[in-house]
N, C-alpha and C positions, 0 to 999 in steps of 0.2 A: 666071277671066280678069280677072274685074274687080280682084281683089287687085294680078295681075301691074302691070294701067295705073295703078295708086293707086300701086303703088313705083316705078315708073319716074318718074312725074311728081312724088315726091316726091323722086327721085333730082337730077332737073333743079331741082327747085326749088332742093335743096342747093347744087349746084354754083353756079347763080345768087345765090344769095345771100353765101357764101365768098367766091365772088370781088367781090361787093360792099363786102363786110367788108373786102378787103386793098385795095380800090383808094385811091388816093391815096399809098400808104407813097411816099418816092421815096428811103430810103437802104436800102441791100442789110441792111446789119446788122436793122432794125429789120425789114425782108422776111421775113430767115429766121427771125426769131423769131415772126411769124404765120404763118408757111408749118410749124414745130414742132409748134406749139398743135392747127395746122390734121392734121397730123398722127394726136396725140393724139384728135382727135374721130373720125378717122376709126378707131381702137383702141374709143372709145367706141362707132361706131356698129355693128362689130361684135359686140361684148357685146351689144347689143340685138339683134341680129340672131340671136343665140345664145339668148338669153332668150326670142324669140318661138318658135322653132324648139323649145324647152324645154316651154314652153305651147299648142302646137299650134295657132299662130294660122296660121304657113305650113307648107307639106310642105317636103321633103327639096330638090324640084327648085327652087323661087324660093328654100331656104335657098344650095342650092349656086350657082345665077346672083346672088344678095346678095354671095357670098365671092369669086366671081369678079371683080365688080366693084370691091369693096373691094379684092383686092389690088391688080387694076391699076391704081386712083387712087394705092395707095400707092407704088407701086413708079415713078409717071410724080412724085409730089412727089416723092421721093426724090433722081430725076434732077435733077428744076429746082431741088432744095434745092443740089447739089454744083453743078450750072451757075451759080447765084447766088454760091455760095462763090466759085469762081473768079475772079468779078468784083470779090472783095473782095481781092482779092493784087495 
């Protein structure tokens, strides 16, 4: 149990602090090139996710709700990445 609250709240932390990272951009071009990157980390953080699951630091069930999560972040930048594009036409 207590792993499960340790990733969640490391989850939140994430999320809070990313979008601290992108605040202030105010031109689209330079947006979707942090929104990329931002990407990219989230490809990193399932490699780690992978590597703990490798090392038996989580089981199978918090490996699968980590993958789950991961995709749905990527798949919602994905969205905002093409809805930011838009903005630049």
């Amino acid at each position: 149990m207590k792993q499960e609250t340790s990733t969640k709240t490391g989850y939140n932390d994430l999320c809070y602090y990313t979008g601290q990272e992108g605040y202030g951009r105010f031109h689209y071009k330079e947006g979707i090139q942090f929104y990329r990157i931002s990407r990219a980390s989230i490809y990193e953080l399932k490699d780690h996710l992978i590597s703990c699951l490798d090392f038996n630091y989580i089981n199978k069930e918090l490996f699968s709700e980590g993958v789950d999560l991961i995709e749905s972040a990527k798949q919602k930048l994905n969205g905002y990445i093409i809805f930011v594009k838009k903005k630049i036409k």
